[in-house]
N, C-alpha and C positions, 0 to 999 in steps of 0.2 A: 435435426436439432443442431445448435452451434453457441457456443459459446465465444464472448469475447473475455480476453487477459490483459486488462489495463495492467501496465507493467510503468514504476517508478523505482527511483534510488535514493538513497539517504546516506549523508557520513562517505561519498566519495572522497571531498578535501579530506580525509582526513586529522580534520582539525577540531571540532567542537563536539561531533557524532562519538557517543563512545562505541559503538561497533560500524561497519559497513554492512547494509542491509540491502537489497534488491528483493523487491514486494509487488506482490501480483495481484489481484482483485478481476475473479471469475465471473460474469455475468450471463446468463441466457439470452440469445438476439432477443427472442419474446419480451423480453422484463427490461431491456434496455432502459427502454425511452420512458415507461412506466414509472422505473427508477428514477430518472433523473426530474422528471416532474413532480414527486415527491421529496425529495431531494429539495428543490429549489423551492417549494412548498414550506418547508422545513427553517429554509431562511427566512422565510419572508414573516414564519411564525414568531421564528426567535429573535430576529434581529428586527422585525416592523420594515426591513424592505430585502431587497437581494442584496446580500454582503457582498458578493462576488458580481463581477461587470467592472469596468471604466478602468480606474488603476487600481483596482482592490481584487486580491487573489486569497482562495482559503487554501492556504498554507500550512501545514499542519504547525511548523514554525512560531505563527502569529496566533493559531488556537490554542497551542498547548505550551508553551513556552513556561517557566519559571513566575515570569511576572505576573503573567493572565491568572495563575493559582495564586499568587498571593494577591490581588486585586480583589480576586472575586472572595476571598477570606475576609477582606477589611470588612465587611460589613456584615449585617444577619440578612438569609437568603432574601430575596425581594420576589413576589408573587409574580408567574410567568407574562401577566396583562402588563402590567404595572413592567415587569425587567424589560418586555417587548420595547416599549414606549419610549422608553431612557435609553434602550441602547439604539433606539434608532436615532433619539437627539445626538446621543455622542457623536456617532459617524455620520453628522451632517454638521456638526459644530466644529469640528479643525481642533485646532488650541485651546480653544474656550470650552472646556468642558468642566462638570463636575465630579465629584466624589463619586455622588450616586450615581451618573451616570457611567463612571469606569468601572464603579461596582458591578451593576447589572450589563456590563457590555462584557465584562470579564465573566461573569455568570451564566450571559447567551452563550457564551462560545463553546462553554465546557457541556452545555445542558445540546448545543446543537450537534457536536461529537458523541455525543449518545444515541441521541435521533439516530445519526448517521447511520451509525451498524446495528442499531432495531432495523432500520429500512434493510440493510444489508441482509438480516439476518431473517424478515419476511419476504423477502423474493429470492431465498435463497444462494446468494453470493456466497463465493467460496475464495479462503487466500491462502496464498502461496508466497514462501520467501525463504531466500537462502541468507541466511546472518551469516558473516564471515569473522571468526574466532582473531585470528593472526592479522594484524594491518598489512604483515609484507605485501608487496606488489607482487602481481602475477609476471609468469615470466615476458619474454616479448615473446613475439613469433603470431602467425596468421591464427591461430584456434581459437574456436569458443570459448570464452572462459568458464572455470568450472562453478561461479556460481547460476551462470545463466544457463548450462546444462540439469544442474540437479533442478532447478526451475520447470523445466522444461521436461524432464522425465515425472514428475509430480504432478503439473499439467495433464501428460498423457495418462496418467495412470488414473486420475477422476475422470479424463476423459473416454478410458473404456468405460471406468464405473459406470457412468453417467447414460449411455444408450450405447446398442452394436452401432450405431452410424452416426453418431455424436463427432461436431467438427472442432477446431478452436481456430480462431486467429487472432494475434499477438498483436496490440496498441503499444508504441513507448512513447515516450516524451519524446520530443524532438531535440537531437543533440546538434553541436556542430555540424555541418554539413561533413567535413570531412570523417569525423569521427561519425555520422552516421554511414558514409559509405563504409568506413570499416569494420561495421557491425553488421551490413547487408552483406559483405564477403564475407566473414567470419560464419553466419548465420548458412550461404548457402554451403559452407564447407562443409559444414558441420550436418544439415539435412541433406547433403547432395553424397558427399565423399564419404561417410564414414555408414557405414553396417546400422547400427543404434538409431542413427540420426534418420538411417531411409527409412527406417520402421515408424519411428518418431509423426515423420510427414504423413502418413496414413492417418492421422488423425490433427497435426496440426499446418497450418498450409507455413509454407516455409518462408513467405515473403513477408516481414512484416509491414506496419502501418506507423509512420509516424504524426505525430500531435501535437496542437500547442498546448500545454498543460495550462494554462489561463482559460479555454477555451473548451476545455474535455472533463466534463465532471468526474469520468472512469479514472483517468490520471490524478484528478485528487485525492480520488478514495484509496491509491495507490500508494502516493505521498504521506496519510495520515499513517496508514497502517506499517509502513516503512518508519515511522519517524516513533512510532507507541513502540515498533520491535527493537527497534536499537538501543530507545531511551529506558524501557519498562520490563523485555520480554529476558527470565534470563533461567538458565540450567545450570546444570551441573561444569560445565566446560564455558559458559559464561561468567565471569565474575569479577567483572563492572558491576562497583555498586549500581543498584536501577534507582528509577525515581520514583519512591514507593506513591505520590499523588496520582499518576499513571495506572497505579494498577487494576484499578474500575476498566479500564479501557482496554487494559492487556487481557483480561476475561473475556470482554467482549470479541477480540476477533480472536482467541482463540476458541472460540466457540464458533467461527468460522471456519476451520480447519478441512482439509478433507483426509478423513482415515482410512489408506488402500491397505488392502492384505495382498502381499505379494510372497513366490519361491526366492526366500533369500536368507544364508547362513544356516544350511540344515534346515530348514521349516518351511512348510510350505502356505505358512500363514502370518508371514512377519509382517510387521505391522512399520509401515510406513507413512509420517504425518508428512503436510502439506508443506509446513517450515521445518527448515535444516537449518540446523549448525555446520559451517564447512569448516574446519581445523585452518586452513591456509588456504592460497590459490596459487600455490609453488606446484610442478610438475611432479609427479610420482619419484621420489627418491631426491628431489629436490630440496 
């Protein structure tokens, strides 16, 4: 068995993001491809063609954004045949569109982010993410940074759950070339040089995979779910107002979660969820 970890980010500028979020979306190889033809299924349902292809990318940005809630409010709901129809006129009409049909294009979008994580949540997808409390910047220097290890120890730990010979390997967006080679050395220091990290590799392969997220339906499902925890997901040590129209959607992938019982602070059955809060990504005493 092997699992793939489409991994996306949200709120790096920190500029518009009220938290910095790094989000993970666990798939079975089996269920892959399953998924994403349901998935594109799904558009084809809500939108009356594939929203995504040519220059159109599903964004978690352009689905769930501020305006698309209040668009899809101006009017009373419009019947799934009848919203299909209209929102496929809009995104073939440019400028020239209507009420109605921003209405029900605003109404697919929110109805097709539900679909989404049903489909997630019947072939068993599982997420993961570190929300990072502090904006400061991590220090410099060669290591992994600590939100993409607690990532990664979360990973390992659904992935003994999950079977004795269960594999994982790690999907991200594709960054800068350079900035992705300093994630492929950060990444083998980190599984090659450190104690944690060789154990780590026993179950996930160390090299990862890069993607073009227009092209990788796993890296969208990464982005949504990255963009609902920043925007929607909040605790106790969170307190950024959320946007309470979000919170349909904050239930749904926390019902995605994986809950590990691990030896940790006197117990030998603490309870470890999939999403973290990291306090900062300043070095220990930092």
């Amino acid at each position: 068995m092997a699992h793939f970890l489409f991994v996306d980010e949200s709120g790096q500028d920190h500029r518009d993001s009220p938290y910095e979020v790094l989000a993970g979306v666990a798939v079975e190889n089996q269920d892959v491809w399953n998924l994403v033809q349901d998935l594109h299924a799904s558009e084809e349902r809500h939108f009356g063609q594939r929203y995504s292809g040519n220059a159109s990318e599903l964004k978690a940005k352009k689905l769930l954004n501020r305006k698309v809630f209040r668009l899809a409010r101006q009017m009373e709901s419009i019947a799934p045949d009848d919203r299909s129809d209209l929102a496929r006129q809009c995104l073939a009409s440019g400028d020239h569109v209507t009420r109605v049909q921003l209405t029900a294009l605003a109404q697919a979008k929110l109805a097709y982010v539900a679909d989404v994580f049903d489909l997630c949540a019947r072939f068993r997808c599982r997420v993961f993410a570190s929300i990072i409390n502090d904006p400061a910047p991590p220090p410099p220097g060669d290591y992994l940074r600590k939100d993409y290890a607690y990532l990664f120890e979360r990973f390992f730990y659904f992935l003994e759950d999950a079977d004795q010979s269960s594999m994982g390997a790690v999907v991200f967006d594709e960054l800068e070339r350079s900035k992705s080679h300093v994630l492929v050395g950060q990444l083998e220091r980190y599984f090659v040089g450190t104690a944690t990290g060789r154990q780590r590799a026993g179950r996930i392969i160390p090299e990862p995979f890069f993607v073009h997220s227009d092209l990788t339906t796993g890296i969208q499902l990464a982005d949504l779910v990255a963009y609902i925890l920043s925007w929607g997901f909040r605790s106790a040590r969170l307190t950024v107002a959320s946007r309470e129209e979000l919170t349909p959607f904050v239930r749904q992938v926390c019902r995605l979660r994986h809950r590990a019982l691990r030896p940790r602070e006197g117990r030998e059955d603490f309870t470890v969820w999939s999403i973290a809060v990291i306090p900062h990504l300043r070095a220990r005493g930092g």
